[in-house]
N, C-alpha and C positions, 0 to 999 in steps of 0.2 A: 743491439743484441736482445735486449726484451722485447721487443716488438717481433723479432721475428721467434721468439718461444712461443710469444701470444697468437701469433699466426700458426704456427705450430700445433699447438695445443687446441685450437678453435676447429682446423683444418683434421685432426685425429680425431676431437669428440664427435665432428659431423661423418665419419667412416665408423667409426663405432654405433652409435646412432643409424647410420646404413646397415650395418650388418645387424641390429639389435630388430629393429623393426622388421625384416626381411626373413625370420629366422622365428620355427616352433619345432616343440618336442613332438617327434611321430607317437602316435601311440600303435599297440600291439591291436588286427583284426580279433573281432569278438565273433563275426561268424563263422563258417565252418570251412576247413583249409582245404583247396584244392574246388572249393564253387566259386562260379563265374562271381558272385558278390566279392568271393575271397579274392580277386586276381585284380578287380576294378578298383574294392578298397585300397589294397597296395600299391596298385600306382600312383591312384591320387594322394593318399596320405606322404609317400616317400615319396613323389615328384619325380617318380621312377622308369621309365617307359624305354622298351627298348626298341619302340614305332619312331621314326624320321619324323618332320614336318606335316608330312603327307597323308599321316596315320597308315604307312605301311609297316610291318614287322612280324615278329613270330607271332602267332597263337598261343591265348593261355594254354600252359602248360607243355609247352612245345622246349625242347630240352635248349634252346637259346635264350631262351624268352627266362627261365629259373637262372641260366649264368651270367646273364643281361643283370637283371634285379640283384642277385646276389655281388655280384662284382660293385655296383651301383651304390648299395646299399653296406658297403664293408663287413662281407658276412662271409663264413666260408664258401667255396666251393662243395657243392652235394652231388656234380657229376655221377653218374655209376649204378644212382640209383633210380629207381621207381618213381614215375612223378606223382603218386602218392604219398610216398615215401620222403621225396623233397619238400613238398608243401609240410608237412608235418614239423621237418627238421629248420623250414625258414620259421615256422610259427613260433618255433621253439625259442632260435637265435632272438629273433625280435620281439617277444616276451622278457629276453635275459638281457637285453641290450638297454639302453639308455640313444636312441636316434633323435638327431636333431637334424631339421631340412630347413637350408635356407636357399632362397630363388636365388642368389651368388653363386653357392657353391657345392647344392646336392646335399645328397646325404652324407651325415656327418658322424661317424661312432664312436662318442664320447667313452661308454662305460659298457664291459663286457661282465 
């Protein structure tokens, strides 16, 4: 019986260890919401993309491409609006958010 605790417990700290390593806090874009800067930073920082293997997908700012991220990213839905208007409102969320991305398991939204 203790040996298999010991297995156990060895076997958990090396998945915690996996997921510890694997795993940082996004920070919020500092340049201007709705520029190409703005739309490259977000994917890279949240790991976010909503291109296939093949780099096919929507266009920045293409009203799939903002539900893609959003959905991605645990952020509300902004459908309805202006994608002016969207960029400003994800700026917002993920200024107010607390995100964590790990290559596991995506974007993570710890704290609203």
């Amino acid at each position: 019986m203790k040996r298999r605790t010991i297995t156990f417990s060895l076997i958990a700290l090396a998945a915690f260890s996996l997921v510890v390593a694997t795993t940082r806090m996004a920070k919020p874009p500092t340049v201007a919401p709705c520029s190409d800067a703005w739309f490259v930073y977000i994917e890279k920082e949240y790991d976010a993309s909503p291109s296939d293997e093949e780099g096919h997908g929507p266009d920045f700012g293409d009203p799939s491409w903002f539900s893609s991220f959003e959905y991605q990213a645990g952020i509300p839905n902004t459908s309805g609006r202006l994608p002016d208007q969207r960029c400003l409102a994800i700026q917002q969320q993920l200024e107010r958010r607390t995100i964590v991305v790990s290559r596991l398991f995506g974007a993570i939204t710890l704290w609203r």
